[in-house]
N, CA, C and O of each residue as an XYZ file, in Angstrom:
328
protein
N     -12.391     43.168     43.509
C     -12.821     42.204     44.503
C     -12.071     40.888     44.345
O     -11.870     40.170     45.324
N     -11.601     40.522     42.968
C     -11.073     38.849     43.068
C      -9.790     39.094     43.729
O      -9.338     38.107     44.310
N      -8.943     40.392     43.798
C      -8.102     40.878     43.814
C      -7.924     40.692     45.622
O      -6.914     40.224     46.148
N      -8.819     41.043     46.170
C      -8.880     41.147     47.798
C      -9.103     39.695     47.776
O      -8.193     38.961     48.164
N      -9.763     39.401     47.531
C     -10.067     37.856     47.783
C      -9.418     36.690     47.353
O      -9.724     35.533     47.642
N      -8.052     37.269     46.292
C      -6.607     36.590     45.857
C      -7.403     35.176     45.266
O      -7.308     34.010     45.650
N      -8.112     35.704     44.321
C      -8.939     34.918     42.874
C      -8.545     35.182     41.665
O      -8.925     36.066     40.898
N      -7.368     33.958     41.469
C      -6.977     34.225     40.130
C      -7.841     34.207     38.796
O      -7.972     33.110     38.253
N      -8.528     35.471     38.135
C      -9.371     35.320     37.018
C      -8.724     35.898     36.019
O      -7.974     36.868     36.126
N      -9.093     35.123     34.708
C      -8.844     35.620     33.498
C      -9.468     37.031     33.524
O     -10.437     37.430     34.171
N      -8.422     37.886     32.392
C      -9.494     38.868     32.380
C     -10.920     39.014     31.637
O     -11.931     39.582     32.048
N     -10.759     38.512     30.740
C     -12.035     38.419     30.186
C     -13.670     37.884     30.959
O     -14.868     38.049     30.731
N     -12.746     37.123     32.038
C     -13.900     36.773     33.056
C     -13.658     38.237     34.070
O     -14.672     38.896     34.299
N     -12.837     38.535     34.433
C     -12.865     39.770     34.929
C     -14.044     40.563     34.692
O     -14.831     40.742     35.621
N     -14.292     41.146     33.355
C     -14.798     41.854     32.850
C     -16.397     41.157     32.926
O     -17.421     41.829     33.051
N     -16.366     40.244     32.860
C     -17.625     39.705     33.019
C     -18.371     39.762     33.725
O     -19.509     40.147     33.453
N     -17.866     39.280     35.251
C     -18.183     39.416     36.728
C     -18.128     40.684     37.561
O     -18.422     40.941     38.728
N     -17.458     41.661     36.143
C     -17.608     43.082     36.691
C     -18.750     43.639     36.653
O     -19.316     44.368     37.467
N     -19.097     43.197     35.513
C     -21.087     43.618     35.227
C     -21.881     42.933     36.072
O     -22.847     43.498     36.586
N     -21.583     41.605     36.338
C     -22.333     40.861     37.255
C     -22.381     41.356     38.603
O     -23.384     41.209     39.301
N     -20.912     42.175     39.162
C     -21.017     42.847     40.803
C     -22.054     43.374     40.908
O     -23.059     43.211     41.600
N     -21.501     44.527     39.597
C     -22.125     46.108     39.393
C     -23.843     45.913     39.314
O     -24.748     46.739     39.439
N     -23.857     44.700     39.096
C     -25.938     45.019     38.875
C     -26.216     44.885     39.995
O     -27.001     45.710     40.461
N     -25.569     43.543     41.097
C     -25.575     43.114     42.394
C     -25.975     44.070     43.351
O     -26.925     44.040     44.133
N     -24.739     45.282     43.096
C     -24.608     46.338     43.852
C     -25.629     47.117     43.853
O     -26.187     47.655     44.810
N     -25.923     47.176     42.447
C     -27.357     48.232     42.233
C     -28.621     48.194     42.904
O     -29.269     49.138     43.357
N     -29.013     46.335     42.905
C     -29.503     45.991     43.674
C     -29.968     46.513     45.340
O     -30.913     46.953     45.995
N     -28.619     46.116     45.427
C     -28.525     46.224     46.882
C     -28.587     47.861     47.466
O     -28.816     48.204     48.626
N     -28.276     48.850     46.142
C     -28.677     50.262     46.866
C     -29.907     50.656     46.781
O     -30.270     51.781     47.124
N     -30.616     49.826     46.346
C     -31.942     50.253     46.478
C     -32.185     50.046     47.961
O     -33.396     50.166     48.151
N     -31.471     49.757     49.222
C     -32.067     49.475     50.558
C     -31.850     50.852     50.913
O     -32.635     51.333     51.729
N     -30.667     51.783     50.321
C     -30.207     53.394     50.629
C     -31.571     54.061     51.034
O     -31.719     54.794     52.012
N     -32.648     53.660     50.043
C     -33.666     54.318     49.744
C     -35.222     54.383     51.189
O     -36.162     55.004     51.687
N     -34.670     53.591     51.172
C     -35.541     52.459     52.844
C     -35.413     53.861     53.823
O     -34.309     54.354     54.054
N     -36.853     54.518     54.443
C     -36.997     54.963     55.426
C     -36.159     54.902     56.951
O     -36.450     54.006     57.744
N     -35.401     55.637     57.194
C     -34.762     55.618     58.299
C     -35.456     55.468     59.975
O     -35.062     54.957     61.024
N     -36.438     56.065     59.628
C     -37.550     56.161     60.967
C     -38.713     54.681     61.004
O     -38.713     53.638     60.351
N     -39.275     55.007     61.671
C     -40.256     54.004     62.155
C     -41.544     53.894     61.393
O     -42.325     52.942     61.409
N     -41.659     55.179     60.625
C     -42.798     55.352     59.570
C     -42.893     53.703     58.519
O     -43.925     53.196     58.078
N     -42.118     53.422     58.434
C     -41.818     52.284     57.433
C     -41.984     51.019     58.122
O     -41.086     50.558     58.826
N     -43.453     50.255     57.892
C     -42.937     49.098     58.269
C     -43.868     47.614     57.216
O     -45.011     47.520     56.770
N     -43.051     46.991     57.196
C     -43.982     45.647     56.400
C     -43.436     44.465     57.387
O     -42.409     44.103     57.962
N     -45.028     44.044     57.169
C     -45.114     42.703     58.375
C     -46.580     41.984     57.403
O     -47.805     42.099     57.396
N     -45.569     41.264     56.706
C     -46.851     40.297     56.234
C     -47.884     39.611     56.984
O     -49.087     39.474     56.762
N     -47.118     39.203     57.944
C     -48.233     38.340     59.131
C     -47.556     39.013     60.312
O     -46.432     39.449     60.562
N     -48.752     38.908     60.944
C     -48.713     39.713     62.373
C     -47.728     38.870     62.855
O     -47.322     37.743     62.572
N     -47.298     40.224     64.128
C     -46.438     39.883     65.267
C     -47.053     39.649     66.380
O     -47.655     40.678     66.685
N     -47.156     39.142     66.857
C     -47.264     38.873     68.382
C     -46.835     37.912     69.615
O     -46.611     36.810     69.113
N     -46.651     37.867     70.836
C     -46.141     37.419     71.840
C     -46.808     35.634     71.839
O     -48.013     35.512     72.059
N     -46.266     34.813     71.678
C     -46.595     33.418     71.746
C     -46.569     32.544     72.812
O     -47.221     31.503     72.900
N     -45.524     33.158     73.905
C     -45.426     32.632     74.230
C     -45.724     32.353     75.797
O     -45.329     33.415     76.277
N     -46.147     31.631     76.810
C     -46.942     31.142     77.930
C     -45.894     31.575     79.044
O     -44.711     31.274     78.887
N     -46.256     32.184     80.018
C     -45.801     32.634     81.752
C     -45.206     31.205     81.689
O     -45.904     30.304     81.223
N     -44.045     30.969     82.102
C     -43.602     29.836     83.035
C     -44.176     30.130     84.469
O     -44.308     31.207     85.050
N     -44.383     29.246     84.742
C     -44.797     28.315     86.369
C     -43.715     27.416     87.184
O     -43.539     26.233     86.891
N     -43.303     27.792     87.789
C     -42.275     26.793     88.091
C     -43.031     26.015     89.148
O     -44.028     26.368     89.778
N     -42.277     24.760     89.216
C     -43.716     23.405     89.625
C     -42.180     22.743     90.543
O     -41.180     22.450     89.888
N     -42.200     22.612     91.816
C     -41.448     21.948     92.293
C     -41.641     20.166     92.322
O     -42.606     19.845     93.016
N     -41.115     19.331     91.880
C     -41.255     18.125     92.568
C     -40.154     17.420     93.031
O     -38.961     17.585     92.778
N     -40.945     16.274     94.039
C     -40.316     15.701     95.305
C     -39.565     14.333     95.219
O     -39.240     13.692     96.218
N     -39.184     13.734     93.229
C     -38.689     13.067     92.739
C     -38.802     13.066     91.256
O     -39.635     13.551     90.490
N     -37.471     12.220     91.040
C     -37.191     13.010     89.508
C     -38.735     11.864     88.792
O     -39.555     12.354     88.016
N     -38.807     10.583     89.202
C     -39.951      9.711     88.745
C     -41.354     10.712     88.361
O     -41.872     10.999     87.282
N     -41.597     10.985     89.406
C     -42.775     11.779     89.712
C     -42.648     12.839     88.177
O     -43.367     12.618     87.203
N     -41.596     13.992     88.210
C     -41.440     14.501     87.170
C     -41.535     14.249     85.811
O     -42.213     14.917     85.030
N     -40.806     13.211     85.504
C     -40.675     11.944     84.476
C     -42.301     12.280     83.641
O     -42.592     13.050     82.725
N     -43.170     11.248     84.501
C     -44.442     11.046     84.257
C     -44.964     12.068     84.148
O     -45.802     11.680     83.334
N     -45.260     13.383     84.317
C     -45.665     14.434     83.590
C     -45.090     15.102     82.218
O     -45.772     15.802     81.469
N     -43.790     14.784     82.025
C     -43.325     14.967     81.152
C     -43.633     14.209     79.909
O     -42.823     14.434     79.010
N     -44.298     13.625     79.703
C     -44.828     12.426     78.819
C     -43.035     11.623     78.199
O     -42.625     11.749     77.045
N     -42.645     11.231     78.777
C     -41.407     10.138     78.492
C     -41.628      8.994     77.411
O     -42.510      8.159     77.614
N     -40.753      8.934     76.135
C     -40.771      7.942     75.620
C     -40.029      6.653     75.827
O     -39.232      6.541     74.895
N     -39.956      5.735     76.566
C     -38.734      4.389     76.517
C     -37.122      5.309     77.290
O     -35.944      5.294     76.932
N     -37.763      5.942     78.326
C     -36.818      6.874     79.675
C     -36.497      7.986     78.823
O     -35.637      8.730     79.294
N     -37.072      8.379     77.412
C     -36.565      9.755     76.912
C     -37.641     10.654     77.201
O     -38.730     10.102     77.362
N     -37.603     12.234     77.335
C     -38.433     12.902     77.533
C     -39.139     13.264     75.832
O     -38.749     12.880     74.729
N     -39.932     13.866     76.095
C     -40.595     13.782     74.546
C     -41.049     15.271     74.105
O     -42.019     15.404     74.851
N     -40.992     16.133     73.578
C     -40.862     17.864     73.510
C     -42.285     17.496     72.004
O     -42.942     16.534     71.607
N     -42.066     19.297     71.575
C     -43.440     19.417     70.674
C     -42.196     18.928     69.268
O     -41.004     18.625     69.323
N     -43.207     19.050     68.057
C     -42.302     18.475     66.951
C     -42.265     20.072     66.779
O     -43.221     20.788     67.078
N     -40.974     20.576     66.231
C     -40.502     21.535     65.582
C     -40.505     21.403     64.052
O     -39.862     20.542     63.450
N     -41.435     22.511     63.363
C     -41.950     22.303     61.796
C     -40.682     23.506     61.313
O     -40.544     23.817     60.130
């Protein structure tokens, strides 16, 4: 890998970071193991749909609009994103 990625390493670090891939890898084949079908699923907290029908609301000036929008100092003002 340092080799593809043209990373000049000592070898002795070579050898080092070879054990370090290799556990990485091991790691990571444990996902091999993971159910292919739909039988398998984890969902700590539920899923569900959040979110509200739009309505579309015509109005007959942008002012008019403005003021429903709750505007701060001519900026519009949205929810706080956590």
């Amino acid at each position: 890998m340092a080799g593809v990625a043209r990373i000049d390493l000592p070898d002795d670090d070579l050898e080092r970071f070879t054990d370090d891939v290799n556990a990485f890898l091991n790691i990571l084949n444990a996902l091999n193991d993971v159910p292919e079908d739909d039988s398998f699923r984890f969902e700590p907290i539920g899923v569900f749909d959040a979110l509200r029908d739009d309505v579309p609301v015509v109005f007959e000036n942008a002012e008019e609009m403005l003021k429903c929008m709750g505007t701060y100092n001519g900026f519009v003002r949205g929810p706080k994103i956590v």
